[in-house]
C-alpha positions in Angstrom: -72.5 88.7 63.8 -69.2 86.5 63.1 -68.1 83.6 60.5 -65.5 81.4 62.4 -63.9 79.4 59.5 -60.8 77.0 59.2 -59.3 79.4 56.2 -60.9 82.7 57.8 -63.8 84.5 59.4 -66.1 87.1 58.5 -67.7 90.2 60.6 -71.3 90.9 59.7 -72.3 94.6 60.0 -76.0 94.4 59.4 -77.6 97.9 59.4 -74.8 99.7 58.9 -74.1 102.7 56.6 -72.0 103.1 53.1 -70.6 106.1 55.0 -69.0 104.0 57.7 -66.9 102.1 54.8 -63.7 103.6 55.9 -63.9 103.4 59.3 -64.5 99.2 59.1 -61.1 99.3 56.7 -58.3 101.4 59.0 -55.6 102.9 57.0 -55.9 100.4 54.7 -56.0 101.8 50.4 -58.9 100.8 49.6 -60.2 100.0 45.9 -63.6 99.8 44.8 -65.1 97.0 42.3 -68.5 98.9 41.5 -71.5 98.3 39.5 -72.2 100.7 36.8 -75.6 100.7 38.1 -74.2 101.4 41.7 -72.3 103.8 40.7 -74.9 106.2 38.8 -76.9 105.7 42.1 -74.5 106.3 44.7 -71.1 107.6 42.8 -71.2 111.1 45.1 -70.9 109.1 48.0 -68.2 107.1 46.8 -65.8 109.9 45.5 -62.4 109.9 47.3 -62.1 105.9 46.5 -60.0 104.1 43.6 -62.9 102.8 41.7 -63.0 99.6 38.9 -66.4 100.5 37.0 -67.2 96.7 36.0 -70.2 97.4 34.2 -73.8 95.2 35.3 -75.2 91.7 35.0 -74.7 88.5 34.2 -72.9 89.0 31.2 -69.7 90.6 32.8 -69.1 87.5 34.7 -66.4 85.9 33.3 -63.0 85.6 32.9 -62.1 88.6 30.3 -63.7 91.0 33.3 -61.7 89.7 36.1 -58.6 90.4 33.1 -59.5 93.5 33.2 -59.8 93.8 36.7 -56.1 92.6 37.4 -54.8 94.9 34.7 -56.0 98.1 37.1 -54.6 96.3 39.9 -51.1 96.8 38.6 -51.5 100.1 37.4 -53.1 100.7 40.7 -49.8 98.8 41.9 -52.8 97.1 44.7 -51.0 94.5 46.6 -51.6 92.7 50.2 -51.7 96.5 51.7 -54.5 97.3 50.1 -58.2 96.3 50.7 -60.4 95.5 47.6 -64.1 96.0 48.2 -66.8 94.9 45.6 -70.0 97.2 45.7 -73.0 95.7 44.1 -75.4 92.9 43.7 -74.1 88.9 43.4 -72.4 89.6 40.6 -70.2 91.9 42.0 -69.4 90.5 44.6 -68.6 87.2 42.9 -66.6 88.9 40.7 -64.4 90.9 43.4 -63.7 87.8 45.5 -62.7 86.0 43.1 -60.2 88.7 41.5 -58.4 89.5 44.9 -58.6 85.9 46.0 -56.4 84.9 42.9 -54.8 88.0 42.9 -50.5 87.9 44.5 -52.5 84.9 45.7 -55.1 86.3 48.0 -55.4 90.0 48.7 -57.7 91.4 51.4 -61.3 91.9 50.5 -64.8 93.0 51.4 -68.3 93.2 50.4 -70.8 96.2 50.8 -73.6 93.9 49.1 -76.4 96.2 47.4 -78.9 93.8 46.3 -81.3 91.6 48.6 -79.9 88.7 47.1 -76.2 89.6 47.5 -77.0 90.6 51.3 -78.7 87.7 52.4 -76.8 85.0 50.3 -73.8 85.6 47.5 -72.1 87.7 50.6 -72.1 85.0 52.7 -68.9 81.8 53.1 -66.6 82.9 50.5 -67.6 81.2 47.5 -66.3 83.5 44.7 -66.2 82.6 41.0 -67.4 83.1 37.4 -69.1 81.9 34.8 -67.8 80.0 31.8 -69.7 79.9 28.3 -72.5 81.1 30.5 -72.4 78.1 32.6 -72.8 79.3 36.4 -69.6 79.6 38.5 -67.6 76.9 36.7 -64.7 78.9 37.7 -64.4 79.9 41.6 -62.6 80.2 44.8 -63.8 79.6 48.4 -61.8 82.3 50.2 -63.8 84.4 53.2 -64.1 87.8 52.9 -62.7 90.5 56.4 -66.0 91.8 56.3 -69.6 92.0 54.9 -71.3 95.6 55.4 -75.2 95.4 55.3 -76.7 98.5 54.3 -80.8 97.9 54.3 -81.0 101.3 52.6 -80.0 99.8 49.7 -82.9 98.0 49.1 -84.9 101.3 48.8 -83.6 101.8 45.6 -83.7 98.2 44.2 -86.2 97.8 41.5 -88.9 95.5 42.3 -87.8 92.4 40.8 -85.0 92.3 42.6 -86.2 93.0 45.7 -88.5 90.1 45.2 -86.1 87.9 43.3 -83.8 88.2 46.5 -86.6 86.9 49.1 -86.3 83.3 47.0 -83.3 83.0 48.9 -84.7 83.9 52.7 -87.6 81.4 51.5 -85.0 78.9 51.2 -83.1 79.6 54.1 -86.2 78.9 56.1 -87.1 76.0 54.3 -83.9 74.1 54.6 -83.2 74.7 58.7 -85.9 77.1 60.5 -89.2 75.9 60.6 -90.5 79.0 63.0 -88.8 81.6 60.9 -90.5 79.9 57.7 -93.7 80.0 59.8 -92.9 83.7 60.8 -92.7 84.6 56.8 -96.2 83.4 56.1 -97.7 85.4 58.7 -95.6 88.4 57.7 -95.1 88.4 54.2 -97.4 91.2 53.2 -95.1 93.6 56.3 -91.9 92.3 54.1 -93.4 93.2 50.8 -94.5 96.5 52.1 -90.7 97.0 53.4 -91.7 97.5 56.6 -88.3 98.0 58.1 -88.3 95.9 61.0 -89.7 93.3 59.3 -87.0 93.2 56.4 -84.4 93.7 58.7 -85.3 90.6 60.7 -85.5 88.7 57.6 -82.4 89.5 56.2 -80.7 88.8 60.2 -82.3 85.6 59.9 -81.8 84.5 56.4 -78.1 85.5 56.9 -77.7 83.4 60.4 -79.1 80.7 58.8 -76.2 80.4 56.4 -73.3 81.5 58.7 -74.7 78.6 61.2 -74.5 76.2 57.8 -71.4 77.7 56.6 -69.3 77.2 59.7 -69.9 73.4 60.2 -68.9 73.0 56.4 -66.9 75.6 54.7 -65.7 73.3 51.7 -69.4 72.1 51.3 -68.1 68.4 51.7 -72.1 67.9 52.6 -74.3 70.2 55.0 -73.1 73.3 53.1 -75.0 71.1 50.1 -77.9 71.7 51.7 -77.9 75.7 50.9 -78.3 75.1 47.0 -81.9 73.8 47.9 -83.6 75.3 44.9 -80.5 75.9 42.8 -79.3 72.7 40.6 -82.8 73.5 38.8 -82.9 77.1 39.6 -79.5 77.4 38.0 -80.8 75.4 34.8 -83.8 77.3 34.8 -82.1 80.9 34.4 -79.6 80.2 32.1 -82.2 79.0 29.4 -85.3 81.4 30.5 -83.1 84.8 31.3 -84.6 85.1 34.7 -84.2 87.0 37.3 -82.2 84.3 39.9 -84.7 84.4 42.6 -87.3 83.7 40.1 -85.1 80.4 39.0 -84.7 79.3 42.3 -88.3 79.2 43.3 -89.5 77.4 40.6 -86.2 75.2 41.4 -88.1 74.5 45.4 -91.2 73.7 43.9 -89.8 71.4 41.8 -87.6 69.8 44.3 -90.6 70.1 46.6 -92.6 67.7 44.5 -89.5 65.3 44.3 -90.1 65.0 48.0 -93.6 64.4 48.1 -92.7 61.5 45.7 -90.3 60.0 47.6 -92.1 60.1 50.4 -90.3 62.3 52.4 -92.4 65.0 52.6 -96.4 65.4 53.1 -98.4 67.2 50.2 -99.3 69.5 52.7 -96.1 71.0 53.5 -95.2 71.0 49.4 -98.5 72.9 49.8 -97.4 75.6 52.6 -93.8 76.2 50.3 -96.0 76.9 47.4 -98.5 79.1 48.5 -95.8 80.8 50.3 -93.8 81.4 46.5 -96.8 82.9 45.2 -97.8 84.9 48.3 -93.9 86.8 48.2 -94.5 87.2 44.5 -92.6 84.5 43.1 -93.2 82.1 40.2 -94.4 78.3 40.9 -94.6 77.4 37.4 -93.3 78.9 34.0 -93.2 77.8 29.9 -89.7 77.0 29.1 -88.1 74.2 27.2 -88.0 71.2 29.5 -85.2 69.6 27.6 -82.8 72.6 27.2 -83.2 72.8 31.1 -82.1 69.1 31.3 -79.4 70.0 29.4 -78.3 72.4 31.0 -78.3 70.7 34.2 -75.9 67.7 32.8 -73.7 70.8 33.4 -74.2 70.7 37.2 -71.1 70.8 39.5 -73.0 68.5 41.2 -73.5 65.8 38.7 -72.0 62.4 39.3 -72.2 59.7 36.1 -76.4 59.8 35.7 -77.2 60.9 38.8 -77.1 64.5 40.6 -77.3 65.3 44.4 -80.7 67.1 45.3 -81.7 69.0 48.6 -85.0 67.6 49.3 -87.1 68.3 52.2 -88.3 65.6 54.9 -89.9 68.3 56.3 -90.3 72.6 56.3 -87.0 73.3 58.2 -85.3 69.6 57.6 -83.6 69.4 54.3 -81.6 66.0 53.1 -78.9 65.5 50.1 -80.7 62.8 48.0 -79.2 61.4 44.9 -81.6 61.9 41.9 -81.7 59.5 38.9 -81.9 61.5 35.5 -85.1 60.1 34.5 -86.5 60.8 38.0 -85.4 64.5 37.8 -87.3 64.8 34.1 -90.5 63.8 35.5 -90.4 66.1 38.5 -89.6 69.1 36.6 -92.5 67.9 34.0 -95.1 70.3 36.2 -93.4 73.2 36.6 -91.4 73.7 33.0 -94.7 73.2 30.8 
């Protein structure tokens, strides 16, 4: 599976193995940006490597890490020769395309993505960046990496919340553009949960052809590209003042923007109904207590924002998403339900 860009394109090696990491790099010197976590897991099978131990979470996403980061790369003396791989979740991966994207002004660079949320999404079309007085990826690049290498194995170690936090974003991916896959997950859900293999594997192909499609008729995100942050002006709101898992944000983000829809018109109750009911059914939250005007807030921070209104993905249908501008007011009452 390919990424044809304007700046770059991306290969897609979905179900291979961490062992073939080498062989997808040539002779290339190859550096590591690795998740502690990652690293207690898996750090046998990356011996041999130059390896930046970045530490986990959200917290290290910021500026003083990527510091850090370009202070081993000159004592590493890494330049264009070299190939700079982040290992790990979103985070990771974030971070690593962003350093060798600003690094000599764009080094190579790869993903082995570890999480189901880094596979199926942060991987995917280059967006790299941080955060900035915890304000989600303020500071970022849009710079493709050579290659994304899919490991489902992964996933056997992931603890449960993340594994469930990371279907939010296959949910989506249905939601916004395939109306038979998002049909496919409510029959199949309980095969996903159960990581069936077959049944994971073809979610995560899906999920991750959905974007690519998306990606390659808007790389900049001048507007369909919009589209694939269905879920997240709210989502992102949501996490930074609940500390929730992203996933988790991001569904109760859908529901909200799915109720948005349903009063504009665009979209019958029923189908609001079927996005729900599937949220719940993967394990994922339709409703949560959490301050409704520090979530506001939070979203006046919003890339997005223009003067006092914000561009929403709404739905005019399961698999049909539009890019709506949403009044501030309007926004406060639609998120009324679901931050109580």
């Amino acid at each position: 599976m390919k990424l044809e860009t304007e700046t770059g394109s991306s290969e897609f090696f979905i179900g291979s193995s961490l062992d073939s990491l080498s062989s997808h790099c040539g002779s290339r010197k190859i550096v590591l940006i690795v998740d502690s976590n990652v690293l207690s897991l898996y750090g046998e099978r990356l011996k041999g490597f130059e390896i930046i131990d970045i530490g986990h979470g959200e917290r290290v996403k910021n500026l003083k890490t990527i510091d850090k980061i370009y202070e081993r790369f000159l004592e590493l003396e890494v330049d264009k020769s070299h190939m700079v791989v982040g290992v790990g979740g979103g985070v990771t991966c974030d971070i690593a395309g962003f350093a060798a994207s600003t690094y000599m002004r764009g080094i190579p660079f790869s993903f082995v993505p570890t999480t189901l949320l880094a596979q199926v999404d942060a991987s995917i079309g280059g967006k790299n960046g941080v955060n900035l007085k915890g304000y989600k990826n303020l500071i970022g690049t849009i710079r493709q990496p050579e290659f994304c290498l899919i490991d489902l194995n992964f996933l056997k170690t992931l603890p449960r919340t993340e594994f469930i936090s990371g279907l939010a974003e296959i949910v989506k991916s249905a939601a916004i553009s395939d109306a038979p896959f998002f049909h496919h997950l409510e029959e199949n859900y309980g095969p996903i949960l159960s990581m069936e293999e077959i049944e994971v594997e073809r979610a995560v192909r899906s999920a991750i052809s959905i974007k690519i499609s998306i990606v390659n008729l808007d790389e900049m995100e001048k507007w369909e590209r919009m589209k694939l942050n269905f879920g997240h002006t709210i989502g992102h709101a949501i996490e930074k003042v609940a500390r929730i898992p992203h996933g988790m944000a991001v569904s109760l983000g859908m529901v909200t923007a799915a109720k948005l829809s349903v009063e504009r018109g665009l979209l019958p109750h029923s189908e609001m109904h079927r996005l729900t009911v599937l949220l719940q059914n993967m394990g994922l939250p339709s409703e949560m207590e959490v301050d409704r005007s520090m979530v506001m807030d939070a979203i006046t921070k919003d890339k997005k924002k223009r003067g006092d209104r914000i561009n929403m993905i709404l739905l005019r249908g399961i698999g049909n998403a539009v890019i709506v501008p949403v009044e501030k007011e309007e926004l406060w009452n639609g998120i009324d339900e679901v931050c109580r």
